[in-house]
C-alpha positions in Angstrom: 69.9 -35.6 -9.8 72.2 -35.9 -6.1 70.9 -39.5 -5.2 73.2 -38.9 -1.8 71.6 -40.0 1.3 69.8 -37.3 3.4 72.0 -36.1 6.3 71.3 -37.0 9.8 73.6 -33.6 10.6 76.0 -35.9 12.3 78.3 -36.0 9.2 81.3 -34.3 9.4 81.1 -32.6 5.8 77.7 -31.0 4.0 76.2 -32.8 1.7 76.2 -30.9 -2.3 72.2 -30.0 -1.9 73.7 -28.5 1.2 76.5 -26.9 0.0 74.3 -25.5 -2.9 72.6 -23.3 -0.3 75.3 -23.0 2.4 77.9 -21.4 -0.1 75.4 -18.3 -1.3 74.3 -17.4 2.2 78.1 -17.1 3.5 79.4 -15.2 0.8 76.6 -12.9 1.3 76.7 -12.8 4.9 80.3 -11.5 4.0 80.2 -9.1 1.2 76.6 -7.7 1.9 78.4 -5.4 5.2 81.5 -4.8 3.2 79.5 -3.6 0.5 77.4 -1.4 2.9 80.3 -0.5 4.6 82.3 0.7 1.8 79.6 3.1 0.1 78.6 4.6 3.3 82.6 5.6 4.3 82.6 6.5 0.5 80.2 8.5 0.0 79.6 10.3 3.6 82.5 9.4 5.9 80.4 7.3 8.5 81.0 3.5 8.5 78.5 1.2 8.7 78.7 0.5 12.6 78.1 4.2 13.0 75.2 4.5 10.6 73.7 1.4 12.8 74.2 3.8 16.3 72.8 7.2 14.8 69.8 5.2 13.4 69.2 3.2 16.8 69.5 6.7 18.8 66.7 8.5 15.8 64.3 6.2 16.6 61.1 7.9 17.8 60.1 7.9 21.4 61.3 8.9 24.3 62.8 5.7 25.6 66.1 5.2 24.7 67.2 2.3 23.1 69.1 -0.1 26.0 73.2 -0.1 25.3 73.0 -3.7 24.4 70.2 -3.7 22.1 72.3 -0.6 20.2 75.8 -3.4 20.6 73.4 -5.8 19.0 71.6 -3.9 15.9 75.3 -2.3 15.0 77.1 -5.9 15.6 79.4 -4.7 18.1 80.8 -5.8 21.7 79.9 -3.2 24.5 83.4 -2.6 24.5 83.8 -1.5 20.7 80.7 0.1 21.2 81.7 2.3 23.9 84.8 3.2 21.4 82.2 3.9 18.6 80.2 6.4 21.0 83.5 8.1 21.9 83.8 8.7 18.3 80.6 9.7 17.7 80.6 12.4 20.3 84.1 13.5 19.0 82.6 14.4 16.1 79.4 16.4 17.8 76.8 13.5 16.9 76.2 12.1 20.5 76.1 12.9 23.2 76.7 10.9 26.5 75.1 10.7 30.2 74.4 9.4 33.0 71.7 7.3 33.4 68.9 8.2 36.5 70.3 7.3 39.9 72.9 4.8 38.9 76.0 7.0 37.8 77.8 3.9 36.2 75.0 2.9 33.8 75.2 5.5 30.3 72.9 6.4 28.0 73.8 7.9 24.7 71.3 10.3 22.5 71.6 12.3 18.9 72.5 15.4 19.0 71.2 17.4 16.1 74.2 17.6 14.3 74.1 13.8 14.3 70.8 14.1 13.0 71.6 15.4 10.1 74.7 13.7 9.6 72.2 10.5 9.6 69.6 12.5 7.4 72.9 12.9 5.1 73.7 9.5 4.7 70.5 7.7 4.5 70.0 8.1 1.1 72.8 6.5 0.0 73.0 3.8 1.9 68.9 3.2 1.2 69.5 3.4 -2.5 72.1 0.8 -2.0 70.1 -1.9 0.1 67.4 -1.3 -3.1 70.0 -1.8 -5.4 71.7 -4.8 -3.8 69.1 -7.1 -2.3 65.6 -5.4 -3.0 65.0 -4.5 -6.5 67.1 -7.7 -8.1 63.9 -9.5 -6.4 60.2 -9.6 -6.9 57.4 -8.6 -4.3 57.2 -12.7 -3.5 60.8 -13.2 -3.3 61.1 -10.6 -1.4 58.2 -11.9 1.3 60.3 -15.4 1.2 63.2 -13.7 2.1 61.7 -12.1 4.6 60.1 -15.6 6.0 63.2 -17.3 5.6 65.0 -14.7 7.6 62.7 -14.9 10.4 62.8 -18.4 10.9 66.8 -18.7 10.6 67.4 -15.2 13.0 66.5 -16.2 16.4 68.6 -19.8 16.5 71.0 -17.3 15.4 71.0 -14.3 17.9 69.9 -16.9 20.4 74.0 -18.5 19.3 75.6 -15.4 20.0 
């Protein structure tokens, strides 16, 4: 039994009840994309970054999904995200245009041979996230992580 005291979180080191739960959640914070990424380049030539863009551009509607909220869901800067687009397109899989009146704002869509480069890779990379994170839980664990996850996401999109 840790008979420490509780932390006020002004020490300067975690605690070992924290460090219990700190230590799991980094190391799959860290090898959970690697993982992803390393199947998906395996087995279909798209990294996961890419995967991210050709799913955020399939999404039904007409309304495209705004360049930042793509920069977000694919963990990219606008920057490397403009990069990643110019790649896409290189490869036929998006396309790129002007946006309405305003010539300097872009908008990206799928092209159908990005389509079904995306209809390609899916299964993969959804028999992976089944593999890795759904199926080793249990239809309550997996609503826990689910509720844990929204409660810790928006201090942490709201950091970065």
């Amino acid at each position: 039994m840790n008979h420490e005291p509780t932390p006020t979180g002004t020490e300067r080191r975690l605690g070992d009840d924290e460090m219990r739960t700190w230590l799991p959640v980094i190391r799959l914070a860290q090898l959970l994309p690697q993982a992803l990424d390393r199947t998906l380049r395996d087995r279909t030539g798209i990294n996961h970054a890419h995967y991210a863009i050709l799913v955020m551009l399939a999404r039904p509607g007409e309304a495209r999904p705004p360049m930042s909220e793509i920069a977000r869901v694919a963990g990219l800067s606008r920057s490397r995200l403009s990069h990643a687009l110019d790649a896409l397109g290189e490869r036929g899989w998006v396309e790129r245009s002007a946006c309405g009146d305003d010539r300097r704002a872009r908008s990206a869509h799928l092209t159908p041979e990005g389509l079904a480069a995306l209809r390609a890779a899916a299964p993969a990379h959804v028999a992976q996230i089944r593999e890795l994170v759904l199926e080793p839980l249990d239809a309550a664990e997996r609503e826990q992580l689910g509720a844990i996850l929204g409660k810790l996401l928006p201090g942490i999109e709201a950091a970065v």
